[in-house]
mmCIF file of the C-alpha atoms, coordinates in Angstrom:
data_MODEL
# 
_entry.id   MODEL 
# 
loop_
_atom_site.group_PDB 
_atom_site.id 
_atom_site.type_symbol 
_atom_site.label_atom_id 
_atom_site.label_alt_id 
_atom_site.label_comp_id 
_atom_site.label_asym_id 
_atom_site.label_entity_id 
_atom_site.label_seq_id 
_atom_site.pdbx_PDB_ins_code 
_atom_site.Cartn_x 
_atom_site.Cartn_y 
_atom_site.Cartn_z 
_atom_site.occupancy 
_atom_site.B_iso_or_equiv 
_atom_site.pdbx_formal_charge 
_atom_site.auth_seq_id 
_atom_site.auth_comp_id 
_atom_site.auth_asym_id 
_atom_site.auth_atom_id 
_atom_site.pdbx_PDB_model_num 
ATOM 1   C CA . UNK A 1 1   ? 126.220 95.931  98.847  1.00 0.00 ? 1   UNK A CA 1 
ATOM 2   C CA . UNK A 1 2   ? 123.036 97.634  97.133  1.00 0.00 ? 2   UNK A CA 1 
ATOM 3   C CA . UNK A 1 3   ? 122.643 101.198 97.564  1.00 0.00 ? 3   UNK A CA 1 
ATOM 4   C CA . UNK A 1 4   ? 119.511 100.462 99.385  1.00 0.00 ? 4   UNK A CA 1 
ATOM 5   C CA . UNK A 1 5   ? 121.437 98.035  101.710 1.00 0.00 ? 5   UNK A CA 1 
ATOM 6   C CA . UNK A 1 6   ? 124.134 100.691 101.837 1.00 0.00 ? 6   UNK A CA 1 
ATOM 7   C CA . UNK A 1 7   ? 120.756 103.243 103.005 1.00 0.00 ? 7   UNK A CA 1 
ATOM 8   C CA . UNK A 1 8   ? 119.600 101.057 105.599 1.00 0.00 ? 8   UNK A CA 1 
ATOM 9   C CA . UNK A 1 9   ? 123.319 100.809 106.940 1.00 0.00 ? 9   UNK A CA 1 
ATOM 10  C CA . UNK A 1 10  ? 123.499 104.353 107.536 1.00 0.00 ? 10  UNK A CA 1 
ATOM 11  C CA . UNK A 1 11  ? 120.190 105.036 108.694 1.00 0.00 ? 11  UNK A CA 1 
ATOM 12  C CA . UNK A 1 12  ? 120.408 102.360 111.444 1.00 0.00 ? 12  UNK A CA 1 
ATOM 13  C CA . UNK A 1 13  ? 124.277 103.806 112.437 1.00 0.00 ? 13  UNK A CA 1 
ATOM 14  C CA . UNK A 1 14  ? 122.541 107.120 112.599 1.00 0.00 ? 14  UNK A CA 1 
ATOM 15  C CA . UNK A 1 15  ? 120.719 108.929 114.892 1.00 0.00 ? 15  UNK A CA 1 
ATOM 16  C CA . UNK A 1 16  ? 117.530 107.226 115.954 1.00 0.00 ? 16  UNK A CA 1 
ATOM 17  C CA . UNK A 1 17  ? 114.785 109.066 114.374 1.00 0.00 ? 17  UNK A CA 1 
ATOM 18  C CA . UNK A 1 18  ? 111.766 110.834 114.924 1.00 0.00 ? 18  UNK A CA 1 
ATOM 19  C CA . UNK A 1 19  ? 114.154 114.231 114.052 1.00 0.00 ? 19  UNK A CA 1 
ATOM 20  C CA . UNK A 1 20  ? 112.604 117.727 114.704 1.00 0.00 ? 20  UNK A CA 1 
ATOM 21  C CA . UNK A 1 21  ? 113.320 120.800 112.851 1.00 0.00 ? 21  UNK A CA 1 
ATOM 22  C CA . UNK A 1 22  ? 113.397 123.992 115.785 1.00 0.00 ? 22  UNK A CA 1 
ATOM 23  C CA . UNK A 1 23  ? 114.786 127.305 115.880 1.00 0.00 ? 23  UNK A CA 1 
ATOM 24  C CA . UNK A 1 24  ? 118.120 128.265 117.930 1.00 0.00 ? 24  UNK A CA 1 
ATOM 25  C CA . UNK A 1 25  ? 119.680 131.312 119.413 1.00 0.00 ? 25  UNK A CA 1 
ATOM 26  C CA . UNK A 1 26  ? 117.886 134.592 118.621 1.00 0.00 ? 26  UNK A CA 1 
ATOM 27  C CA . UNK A 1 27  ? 117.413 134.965 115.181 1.00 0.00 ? 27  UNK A CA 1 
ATOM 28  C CA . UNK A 1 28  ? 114.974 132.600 112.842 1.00 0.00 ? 28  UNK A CA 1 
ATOM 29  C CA . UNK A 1 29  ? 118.159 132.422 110.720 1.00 0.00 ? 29  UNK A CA 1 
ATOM 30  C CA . UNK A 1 30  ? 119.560 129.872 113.174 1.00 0.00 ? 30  UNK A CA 1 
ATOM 31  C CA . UNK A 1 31  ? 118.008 126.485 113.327 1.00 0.00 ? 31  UNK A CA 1 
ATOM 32  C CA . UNK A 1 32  ? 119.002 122.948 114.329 1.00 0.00 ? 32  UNK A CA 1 
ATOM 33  C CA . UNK A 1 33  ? 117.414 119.328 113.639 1.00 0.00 ? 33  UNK A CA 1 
ATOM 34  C CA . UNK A 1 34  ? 117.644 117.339 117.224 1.00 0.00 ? 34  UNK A CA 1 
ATOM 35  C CA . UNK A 1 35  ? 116.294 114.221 118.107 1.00 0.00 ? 35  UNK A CA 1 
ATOM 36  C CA . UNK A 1 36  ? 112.973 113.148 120.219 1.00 0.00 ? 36  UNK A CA 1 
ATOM 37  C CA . UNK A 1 37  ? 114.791 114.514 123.467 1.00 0.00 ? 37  UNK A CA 1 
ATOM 38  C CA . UNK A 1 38  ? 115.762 117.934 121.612 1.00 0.00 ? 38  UNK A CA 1 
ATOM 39  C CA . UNK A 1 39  ? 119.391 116.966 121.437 1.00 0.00 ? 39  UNK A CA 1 
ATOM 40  C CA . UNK A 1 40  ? 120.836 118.803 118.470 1.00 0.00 ? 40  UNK A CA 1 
ATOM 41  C CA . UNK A 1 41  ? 122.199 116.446 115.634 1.00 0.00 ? 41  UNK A CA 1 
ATOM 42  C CA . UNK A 1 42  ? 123.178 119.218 113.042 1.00 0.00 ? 42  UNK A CA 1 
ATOM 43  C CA . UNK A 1 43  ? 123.046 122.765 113.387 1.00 0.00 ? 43  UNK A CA 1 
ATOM 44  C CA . UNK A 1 44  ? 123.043 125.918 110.710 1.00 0.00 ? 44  UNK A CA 1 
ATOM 45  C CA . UNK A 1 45  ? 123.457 129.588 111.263 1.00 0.00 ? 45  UNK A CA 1 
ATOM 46  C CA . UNK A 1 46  ? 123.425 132.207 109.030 1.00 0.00 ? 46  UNK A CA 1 
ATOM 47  C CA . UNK A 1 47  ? 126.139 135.564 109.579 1.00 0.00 ? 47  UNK A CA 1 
ATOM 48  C CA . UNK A 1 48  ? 126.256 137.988 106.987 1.00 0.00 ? 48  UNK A CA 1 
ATOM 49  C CA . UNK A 1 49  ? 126.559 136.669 103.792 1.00 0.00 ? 49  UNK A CA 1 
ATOM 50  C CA . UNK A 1 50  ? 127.659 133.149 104.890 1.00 0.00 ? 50  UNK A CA 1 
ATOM 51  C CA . UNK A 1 51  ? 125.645 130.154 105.951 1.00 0.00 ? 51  UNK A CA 1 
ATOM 52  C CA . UNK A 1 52  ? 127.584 127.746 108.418 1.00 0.00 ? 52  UNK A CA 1 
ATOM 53  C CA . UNK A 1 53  ? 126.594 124.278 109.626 1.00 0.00 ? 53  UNK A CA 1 
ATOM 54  C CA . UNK A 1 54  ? 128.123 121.340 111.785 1.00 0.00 ? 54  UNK A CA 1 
ATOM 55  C CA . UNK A 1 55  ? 126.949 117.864 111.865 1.00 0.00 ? 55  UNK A CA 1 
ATOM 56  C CA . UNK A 1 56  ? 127.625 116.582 115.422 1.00 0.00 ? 56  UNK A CA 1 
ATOM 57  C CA . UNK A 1 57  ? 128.421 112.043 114.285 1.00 0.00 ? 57  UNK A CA 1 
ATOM 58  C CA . UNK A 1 58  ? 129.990 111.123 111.411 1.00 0.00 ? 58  UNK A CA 1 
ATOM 59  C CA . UNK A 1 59  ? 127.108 108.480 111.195 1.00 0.00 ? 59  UNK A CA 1 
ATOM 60  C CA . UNK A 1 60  ? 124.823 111.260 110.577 1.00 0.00 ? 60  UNK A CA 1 
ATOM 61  C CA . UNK A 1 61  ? 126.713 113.071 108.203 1.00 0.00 ? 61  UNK A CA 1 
ATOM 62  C CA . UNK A 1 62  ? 126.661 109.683 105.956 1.00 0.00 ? 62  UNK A CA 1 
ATOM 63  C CA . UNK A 1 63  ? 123.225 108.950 106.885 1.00 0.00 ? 63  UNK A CA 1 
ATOM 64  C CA . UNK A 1 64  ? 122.450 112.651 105.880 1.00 0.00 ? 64  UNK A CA 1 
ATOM 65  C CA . UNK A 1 65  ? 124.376 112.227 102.000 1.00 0.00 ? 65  UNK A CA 1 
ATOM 66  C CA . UNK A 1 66  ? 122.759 108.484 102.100 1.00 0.00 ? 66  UNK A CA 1 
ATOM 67  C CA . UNK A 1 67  ? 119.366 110.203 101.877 1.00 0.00 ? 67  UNK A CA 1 
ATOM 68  C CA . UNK A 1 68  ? 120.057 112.677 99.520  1.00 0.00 ? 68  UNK A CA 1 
ATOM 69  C CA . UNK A 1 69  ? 116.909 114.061 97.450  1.00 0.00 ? 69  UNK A CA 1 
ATOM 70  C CA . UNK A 1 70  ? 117.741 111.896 94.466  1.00 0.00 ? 70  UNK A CA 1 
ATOM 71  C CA . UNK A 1 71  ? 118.234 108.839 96.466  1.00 0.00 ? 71  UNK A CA 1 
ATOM 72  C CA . UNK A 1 72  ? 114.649 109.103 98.392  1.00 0.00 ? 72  UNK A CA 1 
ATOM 73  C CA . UNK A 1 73  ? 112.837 110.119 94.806  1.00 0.00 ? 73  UNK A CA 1 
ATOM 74  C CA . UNK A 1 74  ? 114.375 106.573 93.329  1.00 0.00 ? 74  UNK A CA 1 
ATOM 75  C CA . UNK A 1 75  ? 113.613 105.232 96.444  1.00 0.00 ? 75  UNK A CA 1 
ATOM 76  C CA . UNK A 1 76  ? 109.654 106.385 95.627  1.00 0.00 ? 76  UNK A CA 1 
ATOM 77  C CA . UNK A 1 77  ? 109.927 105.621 92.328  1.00 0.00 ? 77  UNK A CA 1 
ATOM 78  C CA . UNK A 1 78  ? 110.980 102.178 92.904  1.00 0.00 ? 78  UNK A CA 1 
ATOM 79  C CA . UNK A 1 79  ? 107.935 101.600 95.450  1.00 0.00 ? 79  UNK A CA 1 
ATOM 80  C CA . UNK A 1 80  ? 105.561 103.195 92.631  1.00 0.00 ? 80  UNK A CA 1 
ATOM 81  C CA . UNK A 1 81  ? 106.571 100.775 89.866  1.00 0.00 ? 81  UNK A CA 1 
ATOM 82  C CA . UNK A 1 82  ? 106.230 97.829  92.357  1.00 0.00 ? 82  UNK A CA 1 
ATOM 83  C CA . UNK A 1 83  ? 102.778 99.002  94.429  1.00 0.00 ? 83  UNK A CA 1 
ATOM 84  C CA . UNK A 1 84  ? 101.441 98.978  90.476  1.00 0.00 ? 84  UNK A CA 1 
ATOM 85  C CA . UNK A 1 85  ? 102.898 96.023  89.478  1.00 0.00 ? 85  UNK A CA 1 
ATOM 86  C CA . UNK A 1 86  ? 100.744 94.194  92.550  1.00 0.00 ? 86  UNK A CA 1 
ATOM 87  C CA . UNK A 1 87  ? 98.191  95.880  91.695  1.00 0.00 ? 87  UNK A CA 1 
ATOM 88  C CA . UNK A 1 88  ? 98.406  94.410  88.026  1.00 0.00 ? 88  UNK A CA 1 
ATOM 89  C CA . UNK A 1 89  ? 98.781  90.809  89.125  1.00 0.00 ? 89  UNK A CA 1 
ATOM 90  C CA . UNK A 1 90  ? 95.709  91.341  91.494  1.00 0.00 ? 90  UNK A CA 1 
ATOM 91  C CA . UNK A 1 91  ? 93.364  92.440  88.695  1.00 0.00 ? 91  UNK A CA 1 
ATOM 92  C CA . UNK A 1 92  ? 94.494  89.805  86.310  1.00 0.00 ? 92  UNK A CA 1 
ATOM 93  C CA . UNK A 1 93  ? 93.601  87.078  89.198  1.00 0.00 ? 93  UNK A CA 1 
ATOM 94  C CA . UNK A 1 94  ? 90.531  89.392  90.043  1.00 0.00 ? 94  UNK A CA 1 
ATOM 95  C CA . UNK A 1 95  ? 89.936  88.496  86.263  1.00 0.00 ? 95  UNK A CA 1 
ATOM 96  C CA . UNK A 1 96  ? 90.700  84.856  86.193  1.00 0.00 ? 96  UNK A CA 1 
ATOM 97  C CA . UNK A 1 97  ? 88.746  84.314  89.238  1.00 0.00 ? 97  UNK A CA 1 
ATOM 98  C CA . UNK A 1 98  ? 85.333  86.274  87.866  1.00 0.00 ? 98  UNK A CA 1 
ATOM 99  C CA . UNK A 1 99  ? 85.707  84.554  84.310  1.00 0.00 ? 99  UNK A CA 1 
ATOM 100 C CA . UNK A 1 100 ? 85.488  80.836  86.265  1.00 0.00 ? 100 UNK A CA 1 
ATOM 101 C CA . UNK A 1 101 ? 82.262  79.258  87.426  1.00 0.00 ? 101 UNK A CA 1 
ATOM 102 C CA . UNK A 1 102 ? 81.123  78.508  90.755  1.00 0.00 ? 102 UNK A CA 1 
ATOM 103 C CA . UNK A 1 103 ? 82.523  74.978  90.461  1.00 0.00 ? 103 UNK A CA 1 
ATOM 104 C CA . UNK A 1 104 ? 85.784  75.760  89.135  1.00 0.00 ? 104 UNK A CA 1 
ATOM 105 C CA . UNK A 1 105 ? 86.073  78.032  91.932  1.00 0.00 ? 105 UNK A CA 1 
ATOM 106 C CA . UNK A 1 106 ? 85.317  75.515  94.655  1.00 0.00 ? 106 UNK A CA 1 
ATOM 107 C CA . UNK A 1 107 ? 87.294  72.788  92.691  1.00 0.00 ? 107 UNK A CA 1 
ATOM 108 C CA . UNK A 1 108 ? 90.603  75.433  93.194  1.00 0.00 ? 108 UNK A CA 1 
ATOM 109 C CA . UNK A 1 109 ? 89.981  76.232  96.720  1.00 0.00 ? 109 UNK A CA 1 
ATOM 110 C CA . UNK A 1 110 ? 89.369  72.431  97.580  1.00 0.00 ? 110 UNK A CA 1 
ATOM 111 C CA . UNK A 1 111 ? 92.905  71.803  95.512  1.00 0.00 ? 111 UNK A CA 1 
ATOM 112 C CA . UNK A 1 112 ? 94.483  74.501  97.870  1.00 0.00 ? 112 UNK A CA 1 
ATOM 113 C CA . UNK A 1 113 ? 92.457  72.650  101.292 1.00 0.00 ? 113 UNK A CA 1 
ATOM 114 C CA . UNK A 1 114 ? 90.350  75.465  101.512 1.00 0.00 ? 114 UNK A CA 1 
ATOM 115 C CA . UNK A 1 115 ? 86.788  74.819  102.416 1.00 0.00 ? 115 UNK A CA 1 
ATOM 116 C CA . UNK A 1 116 ? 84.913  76.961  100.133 1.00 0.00 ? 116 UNK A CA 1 
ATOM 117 C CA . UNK A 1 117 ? 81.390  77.023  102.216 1.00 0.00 ? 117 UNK A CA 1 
ATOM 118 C CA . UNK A 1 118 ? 84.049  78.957  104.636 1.00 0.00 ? 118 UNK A CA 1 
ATOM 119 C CA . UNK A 1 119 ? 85.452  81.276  101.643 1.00 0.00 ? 119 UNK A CA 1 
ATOM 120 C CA . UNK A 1 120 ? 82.111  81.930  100.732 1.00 0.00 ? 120 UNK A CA 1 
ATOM 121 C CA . UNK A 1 121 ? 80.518  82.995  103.844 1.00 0.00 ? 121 UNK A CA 1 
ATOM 122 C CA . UNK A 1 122 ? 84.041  85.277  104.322 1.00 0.00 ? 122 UNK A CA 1 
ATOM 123 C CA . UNK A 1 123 ? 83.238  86.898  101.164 1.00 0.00 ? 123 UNK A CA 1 
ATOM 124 C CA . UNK A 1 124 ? 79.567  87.722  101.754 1.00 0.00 ? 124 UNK A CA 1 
ATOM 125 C CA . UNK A 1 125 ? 81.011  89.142  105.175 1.00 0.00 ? 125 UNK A CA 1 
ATOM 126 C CA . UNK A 1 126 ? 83.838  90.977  103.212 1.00 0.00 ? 126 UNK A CA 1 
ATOM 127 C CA . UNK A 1 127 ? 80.462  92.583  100.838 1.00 0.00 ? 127 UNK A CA 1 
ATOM 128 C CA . UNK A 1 128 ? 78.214  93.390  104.034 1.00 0.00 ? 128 UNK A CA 1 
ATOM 129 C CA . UNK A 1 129 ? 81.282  95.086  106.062 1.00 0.00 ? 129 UNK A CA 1 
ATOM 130 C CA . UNK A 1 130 ? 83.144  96.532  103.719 1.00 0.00 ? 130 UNK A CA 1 
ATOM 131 C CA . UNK A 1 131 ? 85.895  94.555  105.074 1.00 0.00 ? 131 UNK A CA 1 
# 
């Protein structure tokens, strides 16, 4: 298994999300993250010198490590390097397409049983809406 297919296993064994952050007991020192309905999944107090916390499911606790800080930065790295690599092969057929004349264009979109009056009169929609 992947670590992002070992991710996704813990995330959906977890907790369903949105989680909230709030503050418990009387001091700001205290705090919990609970679920939608306010239902604590992990709380953390601070006494003294000492900082205590307890993870109510196992499932969260692995979910929790899962999703560790290095984890979710490869995670965004990984959608970065991809997002730009689309990006990439969309300008190069951006290029293709504005380096071919108007009846190499129609000759492609007939090839792929495309009517190109239709793509036409998309595109001139596509330049009037901004859409």
């Amino acid at each position: 298994m992947s670590k992002w297919e070992e991710l996704e296993k813990a995330a959906r064994a977890a907790t369903p999300g949105p989680w909230i952050t709030m503050e418990v007991g009387d001091f700001e020192e205290h705090f919990a993250v609970a679920d939608a309905e306010g239902v604590s999944i992990l709380t953390v107090v601070e006494e003294g010198n000492a900082t205590f916390g307890a993870i109510y499911c196992d499932d969260d606790a692995t979910y929790i490590a899962a999703a560790n800080p290095s984890a979710i930065l490869e995670l965004l790295a990984e959608r970065d390097a991809l997002a730009a690599k689309v990006n990439e092969m969309i300008d190069s057929e951006c290029d293709k397409i504005m380096g071919m004349s108007d009846n190499q264009i129609s000759a492609m979109l007939r090839q792929d049983g495309r009517n190109p009056d239709d793509v036409a009169t998309i595109g001139k929609q596509a330049i009037v809406t901004g859409k």
